[in-house]
C-alpha positions, 0 to 999 in steps of 0.5 A, a space after each residue: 710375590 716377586 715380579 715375573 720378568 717376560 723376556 722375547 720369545 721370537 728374536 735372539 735375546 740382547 744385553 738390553 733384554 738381559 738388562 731387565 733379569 732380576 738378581 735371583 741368585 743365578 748367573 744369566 749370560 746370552 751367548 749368540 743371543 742364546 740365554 744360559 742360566 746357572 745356579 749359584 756356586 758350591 762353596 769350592 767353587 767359591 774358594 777357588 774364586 776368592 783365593 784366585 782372585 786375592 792372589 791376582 790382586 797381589 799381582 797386579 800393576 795398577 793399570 790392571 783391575 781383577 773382578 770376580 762375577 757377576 759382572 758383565 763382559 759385553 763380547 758383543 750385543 748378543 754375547 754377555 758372559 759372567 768369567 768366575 774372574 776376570 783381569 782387564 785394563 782398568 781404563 777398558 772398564 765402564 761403570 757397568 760393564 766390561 765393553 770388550 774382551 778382558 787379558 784373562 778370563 777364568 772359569 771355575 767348573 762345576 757340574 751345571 757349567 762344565 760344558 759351557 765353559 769347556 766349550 762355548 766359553 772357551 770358543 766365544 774367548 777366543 773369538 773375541 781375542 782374549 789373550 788367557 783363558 784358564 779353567 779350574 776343576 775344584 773337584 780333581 783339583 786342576 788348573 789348565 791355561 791357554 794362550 791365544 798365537 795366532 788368533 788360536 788357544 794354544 794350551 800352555 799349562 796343566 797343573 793338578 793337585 800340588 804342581 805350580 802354574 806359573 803364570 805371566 799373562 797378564 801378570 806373574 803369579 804362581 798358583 798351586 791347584 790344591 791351595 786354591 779349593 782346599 
């Protein structure tokens, strides 16, 4: 038997506390000291985050790093979030986590994060200054991008099925919404 991991019942919770989760195969993020855990991906989902992530790859300059989660993004003490992939500037990076909010972060939904990463995602994003907040629906195919004027997401592209996204932040790259789940 594994050991049981007993977090705080009478404060939000912290990236410490969440230092301390054991890897179990779910992703665990706090969000404003709030802690969501989800189930591990479907196998669209996690085409969609590899062919993502490969195309990025080939994109990007290299003082740019993409990651695919589970990795950290620390937006704050109470406020760690897993992007499904996530581009950043490779000096932001520490060796364990991402200390500030990434160029690009992307969410692939699915039934279990469809409203965190449509909303609380999307808001915390947002907050934080992330310059390029895209989800992806592998189920319509879709791919819908925003970009941050005026400390606001503004939405600047929706693609489905076979339409291109073209994308220039933080790189260029086209992305086609059927290639990346089919």
């Amino acid at each position: 038997m594994g050991s049981v991991t007993v977090l705080p019942q009478s404060r939000p919770l912290t990236a410490d506390d969440l230092a301390g989760v054991p890897d179990d195969g779910h992703r665990y993020e706090l969000v404003d000291g709030t802690l969501i855990v989800t189930p591990a991906p479907s196998t669209r989902h996690q085409r969609a985050v590899a062919r993502l992530l490969k195309a990025l790859l080939e994109a990007l300059s290299e003082d740019l790093e993409a990651l695919a989660a589970p990795y950290d993004v620390r937006l704050a003490d109470d406020t760690v979030l897993q992007p499904d992939v996530l581009v950043c500037r490779r000096a932001d990076l520490t060796e364990l986590y991402l200390p500030t909010a990434p160029l690009l972060a992307v969410e692939v939904l699915s039934p279990s994060t469809r409203l965190v990463d449509l909303s609380l995602k999307h808001g915390r994003y947002e907050a934080a200054g992330c310059p390029s907040y895209w989800v992806i629906d592998p189920d319509e195919p879709s791919l819908r991008a925003w970009e941050l004027r005026d400390r606001t997401y503004v939405e600047v592209a929706v693609a489905v099925g076979n339409e291109e996204f073209l994308a220039t932040l933080p790189a260029t790259v086209t992305l086609v919404p059927d290639d990346l789940v089919r």
